[in-house]
PAGU-203557 format. One record per residue: residue in one letter; x, y, z of N, C-alpha, C, O in turn; residue number from 1. Coordinates in nm, 3 decimals, always signed. Layout:
+---+---------+---------+---------+---------+---------+---------+---------+---------+---------+---------+---------+---------+-----+
: r :      nx :      ny :      nz :     cax :     cay :     caz :      cx :      cy :      cz :      ox :      oy :      oz :   k :
+---+---------+---------+---------+---------+---------+---------+---------+---------+---------+---------+---------+---------+-----+
: A :       X :       Y :       Z :       X :       Y :       Z :       X :       Y :       Z :       X :       Y :       Z : NUM :
...
+---+---------+---------+---------+---------+---------+---------+---------+---------+---------+---------+---------+---------+-----+
# end
This chain:
+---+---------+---------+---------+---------+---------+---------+---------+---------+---------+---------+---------+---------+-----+
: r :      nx :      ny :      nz :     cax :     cay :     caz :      cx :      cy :      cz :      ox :      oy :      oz :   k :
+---+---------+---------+---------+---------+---------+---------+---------+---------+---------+---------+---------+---------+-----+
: X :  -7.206 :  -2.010 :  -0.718 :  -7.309 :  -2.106 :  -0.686 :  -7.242 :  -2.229 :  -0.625 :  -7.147 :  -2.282 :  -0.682 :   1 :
: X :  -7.284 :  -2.268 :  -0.527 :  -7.267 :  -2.383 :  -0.494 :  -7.238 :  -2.509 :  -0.594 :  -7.297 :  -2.528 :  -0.700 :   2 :
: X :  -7.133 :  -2.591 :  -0.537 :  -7.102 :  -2.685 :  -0.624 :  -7.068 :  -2.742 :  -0.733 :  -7.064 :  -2.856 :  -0.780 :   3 :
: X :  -7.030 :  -2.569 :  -0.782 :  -6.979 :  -2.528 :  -0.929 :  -6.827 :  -2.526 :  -0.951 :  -6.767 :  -2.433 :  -0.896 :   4 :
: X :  -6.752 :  -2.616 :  -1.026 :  -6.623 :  -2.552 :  -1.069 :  -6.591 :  -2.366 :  -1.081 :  -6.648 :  -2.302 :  -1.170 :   5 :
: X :  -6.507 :  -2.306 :  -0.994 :  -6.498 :  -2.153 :  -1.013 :  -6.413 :  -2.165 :  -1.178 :  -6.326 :  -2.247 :  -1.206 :   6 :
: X :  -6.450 :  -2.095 :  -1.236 :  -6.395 :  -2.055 :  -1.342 :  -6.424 :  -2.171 :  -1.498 :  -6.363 :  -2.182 :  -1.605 :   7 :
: X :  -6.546 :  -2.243 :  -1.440 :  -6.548 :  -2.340 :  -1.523 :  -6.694 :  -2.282 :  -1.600 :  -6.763 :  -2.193 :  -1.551 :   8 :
: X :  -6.731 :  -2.373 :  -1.763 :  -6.843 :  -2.317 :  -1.824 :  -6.961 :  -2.403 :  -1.767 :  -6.946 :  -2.518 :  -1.726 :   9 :
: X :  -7.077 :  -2.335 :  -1.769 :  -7.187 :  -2.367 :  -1.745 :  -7.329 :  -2.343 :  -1.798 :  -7.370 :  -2.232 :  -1.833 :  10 :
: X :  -7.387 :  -2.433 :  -1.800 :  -7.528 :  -2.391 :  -1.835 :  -7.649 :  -2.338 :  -1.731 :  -7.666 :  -2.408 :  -1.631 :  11 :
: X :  -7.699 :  -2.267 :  -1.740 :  -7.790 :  -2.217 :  -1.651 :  -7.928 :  -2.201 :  -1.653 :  -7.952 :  -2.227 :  -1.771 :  12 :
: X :  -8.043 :  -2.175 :  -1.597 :  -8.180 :  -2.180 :  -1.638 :  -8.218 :  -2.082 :  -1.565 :  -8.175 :  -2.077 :  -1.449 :  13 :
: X :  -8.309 :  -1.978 :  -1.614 :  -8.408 :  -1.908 :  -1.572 :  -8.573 :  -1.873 :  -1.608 :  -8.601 :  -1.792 :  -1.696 :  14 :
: X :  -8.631 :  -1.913 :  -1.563 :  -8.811 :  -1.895 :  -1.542 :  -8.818 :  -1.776 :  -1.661 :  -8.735 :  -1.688 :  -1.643 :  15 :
: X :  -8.885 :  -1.764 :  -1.753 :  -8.921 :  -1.697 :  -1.789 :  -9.018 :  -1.560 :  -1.759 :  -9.033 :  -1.461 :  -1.830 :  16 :
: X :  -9.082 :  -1.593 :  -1.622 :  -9.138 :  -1.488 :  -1.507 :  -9.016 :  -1.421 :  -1.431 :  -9.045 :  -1.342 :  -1.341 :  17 :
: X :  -8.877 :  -1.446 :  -1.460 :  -8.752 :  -1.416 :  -1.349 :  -8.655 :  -1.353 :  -1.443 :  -8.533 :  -1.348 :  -1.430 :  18 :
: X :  -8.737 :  -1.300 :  -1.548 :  -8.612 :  -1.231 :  -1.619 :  -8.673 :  -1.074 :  -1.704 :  -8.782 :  -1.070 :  -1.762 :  19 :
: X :  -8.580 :  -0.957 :  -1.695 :  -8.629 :  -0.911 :  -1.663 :  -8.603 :  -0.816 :  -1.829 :  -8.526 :  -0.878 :  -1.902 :  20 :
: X :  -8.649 :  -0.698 :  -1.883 :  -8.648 :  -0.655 :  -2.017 :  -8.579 :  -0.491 :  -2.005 :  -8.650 :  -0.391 :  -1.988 :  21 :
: X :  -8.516 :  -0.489 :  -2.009 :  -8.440 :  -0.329 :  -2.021 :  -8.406 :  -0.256 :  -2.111 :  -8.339 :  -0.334 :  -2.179 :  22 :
: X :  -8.403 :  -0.142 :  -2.171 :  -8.326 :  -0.100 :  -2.247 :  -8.168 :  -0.133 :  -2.286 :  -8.062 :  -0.143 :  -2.223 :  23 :
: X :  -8.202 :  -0.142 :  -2.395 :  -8.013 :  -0.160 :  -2.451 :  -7.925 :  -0.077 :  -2.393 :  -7.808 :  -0.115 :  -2.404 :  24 :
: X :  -7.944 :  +0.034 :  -2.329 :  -7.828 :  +0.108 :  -2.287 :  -7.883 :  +0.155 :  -2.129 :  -7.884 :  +0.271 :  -2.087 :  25 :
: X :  -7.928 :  +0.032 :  -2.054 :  -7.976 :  +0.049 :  -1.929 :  -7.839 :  +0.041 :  -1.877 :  -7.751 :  +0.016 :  -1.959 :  26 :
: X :  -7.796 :  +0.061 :  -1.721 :  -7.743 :  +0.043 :  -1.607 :  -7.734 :  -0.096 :  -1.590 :  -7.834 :  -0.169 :  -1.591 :  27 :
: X :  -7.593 :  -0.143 :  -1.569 :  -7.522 :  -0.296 :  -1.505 :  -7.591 :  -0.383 :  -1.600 :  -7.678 :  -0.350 :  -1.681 :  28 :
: X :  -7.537 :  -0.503 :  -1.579 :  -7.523 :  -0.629 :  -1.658 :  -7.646 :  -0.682 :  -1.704 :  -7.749 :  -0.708 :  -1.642 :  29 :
: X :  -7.615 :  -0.695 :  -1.834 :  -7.782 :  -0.759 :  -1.917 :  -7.678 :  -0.796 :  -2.073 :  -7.581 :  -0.734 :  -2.115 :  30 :
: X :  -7.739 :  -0.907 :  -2.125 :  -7.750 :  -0.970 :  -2.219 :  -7.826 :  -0.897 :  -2.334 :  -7.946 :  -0.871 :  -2.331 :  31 :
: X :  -7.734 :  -0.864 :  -2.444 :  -7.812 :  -0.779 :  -2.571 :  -7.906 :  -0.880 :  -2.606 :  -7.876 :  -0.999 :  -2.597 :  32 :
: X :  -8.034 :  -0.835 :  -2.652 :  -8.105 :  -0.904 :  -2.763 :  -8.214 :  -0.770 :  -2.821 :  -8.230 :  -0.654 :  -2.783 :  33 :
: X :  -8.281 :  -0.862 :  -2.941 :  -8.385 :  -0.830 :  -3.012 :  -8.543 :  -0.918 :  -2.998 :  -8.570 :  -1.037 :  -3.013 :  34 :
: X :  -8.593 :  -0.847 :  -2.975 :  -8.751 :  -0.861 :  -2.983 :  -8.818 :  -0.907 :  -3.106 :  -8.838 :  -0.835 :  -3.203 :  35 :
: X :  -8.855 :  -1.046 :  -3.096 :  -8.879 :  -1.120 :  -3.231 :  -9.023 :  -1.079 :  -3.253 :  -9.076 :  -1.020 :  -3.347 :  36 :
: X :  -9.081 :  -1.136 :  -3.117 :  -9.242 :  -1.171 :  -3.132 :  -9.293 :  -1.158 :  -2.979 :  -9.235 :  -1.214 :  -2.887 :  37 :
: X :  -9.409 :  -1.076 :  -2.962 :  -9.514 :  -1.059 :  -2.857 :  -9.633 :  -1.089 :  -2.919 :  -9.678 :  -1.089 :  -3.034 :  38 :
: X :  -9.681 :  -1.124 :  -2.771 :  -9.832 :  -1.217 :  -2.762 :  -9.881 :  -1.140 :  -2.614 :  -9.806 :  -1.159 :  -2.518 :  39 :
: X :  -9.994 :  -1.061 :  -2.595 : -10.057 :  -1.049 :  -2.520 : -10.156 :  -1.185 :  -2.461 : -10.241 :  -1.241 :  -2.530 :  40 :
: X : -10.116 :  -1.226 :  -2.298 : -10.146 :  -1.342 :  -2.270 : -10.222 :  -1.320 :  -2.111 : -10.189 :  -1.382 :  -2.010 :  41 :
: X : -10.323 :  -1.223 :  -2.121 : -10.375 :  -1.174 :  -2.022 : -10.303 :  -1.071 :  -1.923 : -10.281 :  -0.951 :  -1.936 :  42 :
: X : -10.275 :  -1.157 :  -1.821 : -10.190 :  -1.105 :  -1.708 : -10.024 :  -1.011 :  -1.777 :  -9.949 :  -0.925 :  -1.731 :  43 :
: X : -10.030 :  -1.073 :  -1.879 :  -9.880 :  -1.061 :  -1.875 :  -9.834 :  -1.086 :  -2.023 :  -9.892 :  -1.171 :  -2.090 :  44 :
: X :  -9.740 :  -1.021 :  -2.068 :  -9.724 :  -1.019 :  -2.231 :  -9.586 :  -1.154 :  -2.237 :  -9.486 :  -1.168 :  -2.167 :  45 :
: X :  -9.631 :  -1.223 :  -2.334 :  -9.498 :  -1.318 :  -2.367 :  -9.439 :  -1.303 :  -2.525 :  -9.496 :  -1.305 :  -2.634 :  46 :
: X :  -9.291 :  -1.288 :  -2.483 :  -9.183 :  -1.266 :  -2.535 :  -9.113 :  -1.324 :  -2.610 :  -9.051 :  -1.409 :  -2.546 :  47 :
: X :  -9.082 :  -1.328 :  -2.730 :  -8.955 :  -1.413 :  -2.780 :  -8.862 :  -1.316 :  -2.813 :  -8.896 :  -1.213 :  -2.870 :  48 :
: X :  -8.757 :  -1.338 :  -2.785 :  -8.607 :  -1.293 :  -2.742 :  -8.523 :  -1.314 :  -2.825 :  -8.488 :  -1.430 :  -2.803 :  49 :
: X :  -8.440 :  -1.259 :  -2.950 :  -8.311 :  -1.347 :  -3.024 :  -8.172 :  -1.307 :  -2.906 :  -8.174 :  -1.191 :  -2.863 :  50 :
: X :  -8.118 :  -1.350 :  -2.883 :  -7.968 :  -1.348 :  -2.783 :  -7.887 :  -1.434 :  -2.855 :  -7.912 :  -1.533 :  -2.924 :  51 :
: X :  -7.748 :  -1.357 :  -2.815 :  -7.634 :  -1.481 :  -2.846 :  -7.621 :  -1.601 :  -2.790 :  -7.549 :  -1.691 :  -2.833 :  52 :
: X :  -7.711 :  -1.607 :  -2.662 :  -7.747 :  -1.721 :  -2.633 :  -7.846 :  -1.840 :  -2.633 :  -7.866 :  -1.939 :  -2.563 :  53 :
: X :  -7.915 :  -1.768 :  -2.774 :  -7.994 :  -1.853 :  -2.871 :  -8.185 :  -1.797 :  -2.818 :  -8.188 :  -1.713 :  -2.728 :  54 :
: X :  -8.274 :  -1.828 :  -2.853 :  -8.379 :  -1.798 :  -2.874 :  -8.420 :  -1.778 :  -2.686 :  -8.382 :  -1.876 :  -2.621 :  55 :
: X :  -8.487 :  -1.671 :  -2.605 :  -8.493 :  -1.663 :  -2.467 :  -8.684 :  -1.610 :  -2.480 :  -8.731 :  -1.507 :  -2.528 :  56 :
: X :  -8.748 :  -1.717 :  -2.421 :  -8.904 :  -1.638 :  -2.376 :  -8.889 :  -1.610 :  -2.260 :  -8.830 :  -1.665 :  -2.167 :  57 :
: X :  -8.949 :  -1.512 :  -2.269 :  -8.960 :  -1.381 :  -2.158 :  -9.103 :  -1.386 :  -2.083 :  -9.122 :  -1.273 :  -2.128 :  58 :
: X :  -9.201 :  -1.407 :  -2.022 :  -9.275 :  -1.334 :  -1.975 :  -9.312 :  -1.148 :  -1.870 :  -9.292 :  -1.139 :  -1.748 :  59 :
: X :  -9.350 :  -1.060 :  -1.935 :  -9.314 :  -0.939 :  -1.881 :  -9.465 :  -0.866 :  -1.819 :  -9.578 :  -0.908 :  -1.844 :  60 :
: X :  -9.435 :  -0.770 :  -1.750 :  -9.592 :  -0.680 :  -1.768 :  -9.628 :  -0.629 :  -1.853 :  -9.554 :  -0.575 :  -1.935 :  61 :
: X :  -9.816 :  -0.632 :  -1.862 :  -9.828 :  -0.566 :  -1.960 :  -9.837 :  -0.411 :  -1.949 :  -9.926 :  -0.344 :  -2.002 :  62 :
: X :  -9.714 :  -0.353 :  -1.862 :  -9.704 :  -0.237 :  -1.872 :  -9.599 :  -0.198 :  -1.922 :  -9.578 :  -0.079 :  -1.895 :  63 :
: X :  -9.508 :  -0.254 :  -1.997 :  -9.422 :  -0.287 :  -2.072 :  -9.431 :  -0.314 :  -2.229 :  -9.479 :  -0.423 :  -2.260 :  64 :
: X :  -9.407 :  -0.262 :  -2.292 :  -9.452 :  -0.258 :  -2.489 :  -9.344 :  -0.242 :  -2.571 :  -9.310 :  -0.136 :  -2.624 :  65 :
: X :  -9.290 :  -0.347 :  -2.583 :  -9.176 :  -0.347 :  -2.703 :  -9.244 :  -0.418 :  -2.773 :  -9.327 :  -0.507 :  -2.752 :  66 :
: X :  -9.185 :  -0.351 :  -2.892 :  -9.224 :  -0.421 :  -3.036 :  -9.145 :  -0.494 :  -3.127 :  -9.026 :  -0.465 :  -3.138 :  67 :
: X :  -9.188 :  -0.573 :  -3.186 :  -9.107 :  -0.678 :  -3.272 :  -8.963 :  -0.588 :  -3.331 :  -8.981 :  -0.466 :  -3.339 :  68 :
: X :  -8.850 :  -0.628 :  -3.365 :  -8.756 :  -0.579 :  -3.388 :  -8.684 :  -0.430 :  -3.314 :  -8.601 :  -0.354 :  -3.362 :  69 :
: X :  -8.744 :  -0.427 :  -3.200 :  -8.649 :  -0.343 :  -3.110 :  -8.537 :  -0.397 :  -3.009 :  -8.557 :  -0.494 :  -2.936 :  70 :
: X :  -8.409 :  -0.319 :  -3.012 :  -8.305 :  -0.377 :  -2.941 :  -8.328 :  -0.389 :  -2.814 :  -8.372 :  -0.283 :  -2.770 :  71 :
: X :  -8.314 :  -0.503 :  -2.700 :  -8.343 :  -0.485 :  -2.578 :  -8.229 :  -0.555 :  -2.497 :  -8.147 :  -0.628 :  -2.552 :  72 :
: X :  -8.228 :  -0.525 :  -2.353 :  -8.132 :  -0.625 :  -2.274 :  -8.250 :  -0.702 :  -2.163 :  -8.354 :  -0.662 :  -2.112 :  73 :
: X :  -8.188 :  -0.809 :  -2.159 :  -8.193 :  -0.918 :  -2.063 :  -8.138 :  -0.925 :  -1.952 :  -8.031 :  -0.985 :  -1.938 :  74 :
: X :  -8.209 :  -0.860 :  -1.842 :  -8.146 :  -0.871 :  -1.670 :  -8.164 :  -1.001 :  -1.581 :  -8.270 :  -1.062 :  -1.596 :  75 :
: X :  -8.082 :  -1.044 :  -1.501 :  -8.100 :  -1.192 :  -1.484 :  -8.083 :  -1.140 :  -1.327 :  -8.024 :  -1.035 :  -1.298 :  76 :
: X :  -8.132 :  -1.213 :  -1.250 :  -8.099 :  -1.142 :  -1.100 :  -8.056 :  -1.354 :  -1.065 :  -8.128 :  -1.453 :  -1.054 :  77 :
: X :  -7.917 :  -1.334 :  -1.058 :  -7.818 :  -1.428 :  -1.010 :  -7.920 :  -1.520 :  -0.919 :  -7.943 :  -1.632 :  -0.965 :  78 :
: X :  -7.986 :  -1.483 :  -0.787 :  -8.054 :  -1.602 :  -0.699 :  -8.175 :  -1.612 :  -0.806 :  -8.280 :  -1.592 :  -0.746 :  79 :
: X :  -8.188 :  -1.627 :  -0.892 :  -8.286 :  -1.725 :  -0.979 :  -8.265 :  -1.807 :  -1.094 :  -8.341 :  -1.879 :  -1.159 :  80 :
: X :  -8.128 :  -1.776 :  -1.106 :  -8.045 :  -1.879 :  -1.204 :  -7.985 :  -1.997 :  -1.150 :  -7.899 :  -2.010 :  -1.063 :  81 :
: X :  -8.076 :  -2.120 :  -1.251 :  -8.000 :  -2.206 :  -1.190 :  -7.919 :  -2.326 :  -1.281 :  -7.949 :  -2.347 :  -1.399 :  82 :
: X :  -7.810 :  -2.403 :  -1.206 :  -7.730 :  -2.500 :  -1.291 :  -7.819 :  -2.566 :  -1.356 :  -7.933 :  -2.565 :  -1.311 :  83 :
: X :  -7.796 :  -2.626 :  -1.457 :  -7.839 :  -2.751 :  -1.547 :  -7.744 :  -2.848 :  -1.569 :  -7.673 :  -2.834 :  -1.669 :  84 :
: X :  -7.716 :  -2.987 :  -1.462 :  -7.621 :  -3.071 :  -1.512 :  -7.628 :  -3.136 :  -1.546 :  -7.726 :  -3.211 :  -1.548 :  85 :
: X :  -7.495 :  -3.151 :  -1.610 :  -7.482 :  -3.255 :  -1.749 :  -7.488 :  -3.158 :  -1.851 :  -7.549 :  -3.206 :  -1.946 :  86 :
: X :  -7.445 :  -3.018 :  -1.876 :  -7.486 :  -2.937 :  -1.985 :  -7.358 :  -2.884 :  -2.028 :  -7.351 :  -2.806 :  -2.123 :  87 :
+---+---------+---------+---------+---------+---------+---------+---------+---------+---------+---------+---------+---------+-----+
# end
């Protein structure tokens, strides 16, 4: 990313519409978590996420149905992550 120390730590942000829910033993890079809590919210089911990188809401389709305490991964597609500075 632009304007980033290479090799330095960072904080990052992603939309909760920009992230994406996979199986634990999907294909390429995703973040383990567990499925705390769903809420059917019309259009679209919302998510709470436990990760090692602390509590993540998700918004997903509702063609998509995980249930509370199933293992899942977290896909992040890089052009929608963004810096947070000062973090």
């Amino acid at each position: 990313m632009p304007g980033l120390d290479a090799g330095g730590a960072t904080r990052l942000m992603a939309r909760p519409e920009q992230i994406d829910i996979v199986a634990p033993d999907a294909d390429g890079v995703h973040l383990p978590g567990k499925i705390l809590s769903r809420y059917f919210n019309g259009g679209h089911m919302d998510y709470r996420i436990a990760s090692d990188a602390g509590e993540i809401a998700v918004h997903a389709s509702t063609a998509q149905d995980w249930a509370p305490g199933t293992a899942v991964g977290l896909r992040f597609d890089p052009d929608r992550l963004w810096p947070l500075e000062g973090a």
